[in-house]
TORPATOR-878801 format. One record per atom (N, C-alpha, C): residue number from 1; x negated, y negated, z negated. Coordinates in steps of 0.001 Angstrom, whole numbers, always signed. Layout:
BEGIN
[r NUM; [X; Y; Z]]
...
***
This chain:
BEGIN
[r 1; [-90188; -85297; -98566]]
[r 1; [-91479; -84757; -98202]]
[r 1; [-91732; -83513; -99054]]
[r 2; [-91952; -82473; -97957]]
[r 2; [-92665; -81237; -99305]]
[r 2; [-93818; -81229; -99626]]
[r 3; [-94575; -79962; -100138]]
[r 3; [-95694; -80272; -101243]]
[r 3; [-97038; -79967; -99992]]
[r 4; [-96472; -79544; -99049]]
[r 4; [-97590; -79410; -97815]]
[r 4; [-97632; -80747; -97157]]
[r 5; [-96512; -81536; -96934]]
[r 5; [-96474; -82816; -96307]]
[r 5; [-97194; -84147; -97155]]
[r 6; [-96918; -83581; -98413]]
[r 6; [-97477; -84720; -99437]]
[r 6; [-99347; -84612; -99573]]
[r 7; [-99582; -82904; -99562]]
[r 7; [-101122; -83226; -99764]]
[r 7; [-101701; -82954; -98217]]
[r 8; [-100968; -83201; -96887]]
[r 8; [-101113; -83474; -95509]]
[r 8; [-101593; -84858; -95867]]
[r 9; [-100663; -85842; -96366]]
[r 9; [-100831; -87503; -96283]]
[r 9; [-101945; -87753; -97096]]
[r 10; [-102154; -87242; -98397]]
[r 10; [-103379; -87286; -99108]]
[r 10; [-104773; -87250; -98523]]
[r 11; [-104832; -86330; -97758]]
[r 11; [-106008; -85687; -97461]]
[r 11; [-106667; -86882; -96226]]
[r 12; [-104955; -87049; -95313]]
[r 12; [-105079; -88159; -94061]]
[r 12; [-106015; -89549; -94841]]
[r 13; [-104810; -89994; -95959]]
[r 13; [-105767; -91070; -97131]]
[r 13; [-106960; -91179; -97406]]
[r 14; [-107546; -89963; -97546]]
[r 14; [-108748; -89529; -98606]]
[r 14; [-109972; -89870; -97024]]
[r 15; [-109489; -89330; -95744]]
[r 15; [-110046; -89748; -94808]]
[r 15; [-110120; -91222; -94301]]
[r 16; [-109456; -92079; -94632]]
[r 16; [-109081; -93284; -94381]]
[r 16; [-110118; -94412; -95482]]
[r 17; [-109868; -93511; -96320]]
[r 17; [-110084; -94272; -97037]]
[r 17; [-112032; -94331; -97239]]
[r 18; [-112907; -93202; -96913]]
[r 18; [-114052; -92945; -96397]]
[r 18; [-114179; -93478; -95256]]
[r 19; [-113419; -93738; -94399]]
[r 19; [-114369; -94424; -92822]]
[r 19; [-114120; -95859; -93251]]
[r 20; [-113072; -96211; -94076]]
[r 20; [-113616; -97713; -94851]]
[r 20; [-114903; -97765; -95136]]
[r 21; [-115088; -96996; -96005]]
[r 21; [-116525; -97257; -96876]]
[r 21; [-117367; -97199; -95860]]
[r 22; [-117405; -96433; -94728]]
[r 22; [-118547; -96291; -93441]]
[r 22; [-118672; -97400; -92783]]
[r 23; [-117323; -98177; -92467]]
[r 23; [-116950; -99462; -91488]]
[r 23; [-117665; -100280; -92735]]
[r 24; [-117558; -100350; -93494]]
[r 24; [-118354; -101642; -94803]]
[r 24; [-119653; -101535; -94511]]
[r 25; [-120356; -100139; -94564]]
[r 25; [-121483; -100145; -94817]]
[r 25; [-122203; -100606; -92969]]
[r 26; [-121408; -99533; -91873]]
[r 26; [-121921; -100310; -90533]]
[r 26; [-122020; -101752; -90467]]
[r 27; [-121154; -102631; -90961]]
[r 27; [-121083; -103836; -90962]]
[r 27; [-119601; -103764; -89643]]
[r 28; [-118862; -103133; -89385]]
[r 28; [-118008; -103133; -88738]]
[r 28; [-116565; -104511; -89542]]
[r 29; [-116761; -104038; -90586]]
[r 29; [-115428; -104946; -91611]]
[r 29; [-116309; -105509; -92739]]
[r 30; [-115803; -106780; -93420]]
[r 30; [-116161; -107388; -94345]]
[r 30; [-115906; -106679; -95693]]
[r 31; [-116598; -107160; -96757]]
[r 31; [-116021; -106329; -98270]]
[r 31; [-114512; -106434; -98550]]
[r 32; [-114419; -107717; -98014]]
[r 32; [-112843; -108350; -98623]]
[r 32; [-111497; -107716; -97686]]
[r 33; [-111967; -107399; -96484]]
[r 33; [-111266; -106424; -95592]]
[r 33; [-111001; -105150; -96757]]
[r 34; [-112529; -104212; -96165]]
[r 34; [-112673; -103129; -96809]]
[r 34; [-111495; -103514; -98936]]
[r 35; [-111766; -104411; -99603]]
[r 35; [-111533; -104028; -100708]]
[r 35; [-109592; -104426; -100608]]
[r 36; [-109489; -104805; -99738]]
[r 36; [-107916; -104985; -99595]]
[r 36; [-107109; -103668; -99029]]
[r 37; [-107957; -103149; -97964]]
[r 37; [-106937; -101918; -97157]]
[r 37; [-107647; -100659; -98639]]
[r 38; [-108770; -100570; -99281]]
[r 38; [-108432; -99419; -100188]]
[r 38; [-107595; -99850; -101366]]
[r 39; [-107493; -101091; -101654]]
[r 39; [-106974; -101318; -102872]]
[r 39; [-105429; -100914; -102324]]
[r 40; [-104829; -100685; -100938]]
[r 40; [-103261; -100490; -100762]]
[r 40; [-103683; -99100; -100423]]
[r 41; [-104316; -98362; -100414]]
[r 41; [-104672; -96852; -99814]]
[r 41; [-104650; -96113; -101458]]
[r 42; [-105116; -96996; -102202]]
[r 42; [-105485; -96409; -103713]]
[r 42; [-104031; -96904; -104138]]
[r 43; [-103330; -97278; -104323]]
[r 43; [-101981; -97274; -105155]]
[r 43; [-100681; -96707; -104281]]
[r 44; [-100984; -96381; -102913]]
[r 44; [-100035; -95230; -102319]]
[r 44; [-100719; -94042; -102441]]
[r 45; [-102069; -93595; -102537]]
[r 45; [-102332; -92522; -102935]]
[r 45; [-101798; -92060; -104567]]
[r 46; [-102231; -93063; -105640]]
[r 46; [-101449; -93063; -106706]]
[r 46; [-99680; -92423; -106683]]
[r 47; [-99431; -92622; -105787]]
[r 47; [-97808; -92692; -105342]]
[r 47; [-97797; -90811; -104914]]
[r 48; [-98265; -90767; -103525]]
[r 48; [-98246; -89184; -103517]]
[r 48; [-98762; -88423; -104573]]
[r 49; [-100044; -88759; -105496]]
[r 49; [-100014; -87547; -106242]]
[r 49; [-98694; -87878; -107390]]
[r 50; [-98090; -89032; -107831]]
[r 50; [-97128; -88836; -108743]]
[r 50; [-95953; -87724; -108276]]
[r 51; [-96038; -87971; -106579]]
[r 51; [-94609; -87616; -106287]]
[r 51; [-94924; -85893; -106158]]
[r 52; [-96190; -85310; -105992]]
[r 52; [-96552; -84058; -106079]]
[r 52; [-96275; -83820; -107109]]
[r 53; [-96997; -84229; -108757]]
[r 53; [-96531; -83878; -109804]]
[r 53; [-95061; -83899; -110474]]
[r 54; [-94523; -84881; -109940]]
[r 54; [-93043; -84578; -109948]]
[r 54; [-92680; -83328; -109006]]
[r 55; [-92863; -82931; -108073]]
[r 55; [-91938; -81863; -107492]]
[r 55; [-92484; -80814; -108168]]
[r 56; [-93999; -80459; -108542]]
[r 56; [-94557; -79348; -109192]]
[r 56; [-93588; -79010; -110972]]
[r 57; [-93511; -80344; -111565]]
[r 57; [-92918; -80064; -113028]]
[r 57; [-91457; -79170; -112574]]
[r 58; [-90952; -80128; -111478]]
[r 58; [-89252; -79704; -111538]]
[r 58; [-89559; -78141; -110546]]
[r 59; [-90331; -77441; -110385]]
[r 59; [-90542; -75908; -109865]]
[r 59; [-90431; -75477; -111059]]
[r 60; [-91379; -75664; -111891]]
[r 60; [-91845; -75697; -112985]]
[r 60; [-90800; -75415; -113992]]
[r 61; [-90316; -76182; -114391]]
[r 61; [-89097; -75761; -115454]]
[r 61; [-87641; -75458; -114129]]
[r 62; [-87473; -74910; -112684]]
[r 62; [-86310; -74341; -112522]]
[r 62; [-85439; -75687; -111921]]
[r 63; [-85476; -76826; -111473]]
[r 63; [-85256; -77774; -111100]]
[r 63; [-85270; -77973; -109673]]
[r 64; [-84844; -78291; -109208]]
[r 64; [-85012; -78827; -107110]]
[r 64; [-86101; -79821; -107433]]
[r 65; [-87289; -79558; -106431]]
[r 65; [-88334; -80062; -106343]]
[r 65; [-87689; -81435; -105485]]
[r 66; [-86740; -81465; -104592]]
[r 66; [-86523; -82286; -103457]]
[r 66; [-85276; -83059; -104653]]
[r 67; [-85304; -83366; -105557]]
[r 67; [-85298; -84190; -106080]]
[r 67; [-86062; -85489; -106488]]
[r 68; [-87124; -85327; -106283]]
[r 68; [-88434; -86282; -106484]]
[r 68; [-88205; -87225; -105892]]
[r 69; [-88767; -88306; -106299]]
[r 69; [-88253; -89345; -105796]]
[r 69; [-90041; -90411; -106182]]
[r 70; [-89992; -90893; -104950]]
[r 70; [-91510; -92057; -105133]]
[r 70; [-91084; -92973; -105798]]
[r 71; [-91758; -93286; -106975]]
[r 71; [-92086; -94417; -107879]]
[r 71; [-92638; -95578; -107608]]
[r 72; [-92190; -96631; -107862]]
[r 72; [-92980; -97892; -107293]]
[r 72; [-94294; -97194; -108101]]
[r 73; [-95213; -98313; -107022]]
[r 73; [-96700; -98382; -107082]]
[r 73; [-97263; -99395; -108667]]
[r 74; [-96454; -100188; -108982]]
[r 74; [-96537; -100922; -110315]]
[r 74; [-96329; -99975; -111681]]
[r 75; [-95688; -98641; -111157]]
[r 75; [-95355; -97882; -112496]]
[r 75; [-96221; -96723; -112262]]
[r 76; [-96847; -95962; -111522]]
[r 76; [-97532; -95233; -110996]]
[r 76; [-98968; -95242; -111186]]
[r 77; [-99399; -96531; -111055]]
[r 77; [-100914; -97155; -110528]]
[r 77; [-101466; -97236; -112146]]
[r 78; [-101258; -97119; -112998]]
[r 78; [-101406; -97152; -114442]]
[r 78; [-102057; -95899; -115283]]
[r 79; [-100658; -94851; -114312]]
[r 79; [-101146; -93430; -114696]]
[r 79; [-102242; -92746; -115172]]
[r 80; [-102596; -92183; -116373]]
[r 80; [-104207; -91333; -116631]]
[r 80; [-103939; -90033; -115639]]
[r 81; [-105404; -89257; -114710]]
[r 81; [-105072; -88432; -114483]]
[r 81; [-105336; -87195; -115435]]
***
């Protein structure tokens, strides 16, 4: 994925993850719905921005960005931003 495809999926997320909060508040989905599909929306989002900041460092110091490689979500999800 390049760095247009990665903050393409982000942005798709960032939308996804707001018509949750809308479907909670309509009463369309339950909390426990709603807190399950963001809690997997929030640790693959975790995931694209790692894998952005990885391709940005390796530009960065002269490296193939398409080296990057996605990190499990257990090593990722920890991250400070």
């Amino acid at each position: 994925m390049n760095q247009e495809q990665i903050l393409a999926k982000i942005t798709a997320m960032v939308d996804d993850e707001r018509q949750l909060r809308d479907a909670l508040s309509s009463g369309q989905i339950d909390s426990d719905t709603e807190h399950q599909r963001l809690g997997h929306l929030e640790r693959e989002l975790d995931q694209c921005w790692d894998l952005l900041r990885q391709r940005r460092a390796k530009t960065e110091f002269g490296e193939n960005p398409d080296e990057a490689r996605v990190r499990p979500a257990s090593q990722v999800e920890g991250y400070q931003s």
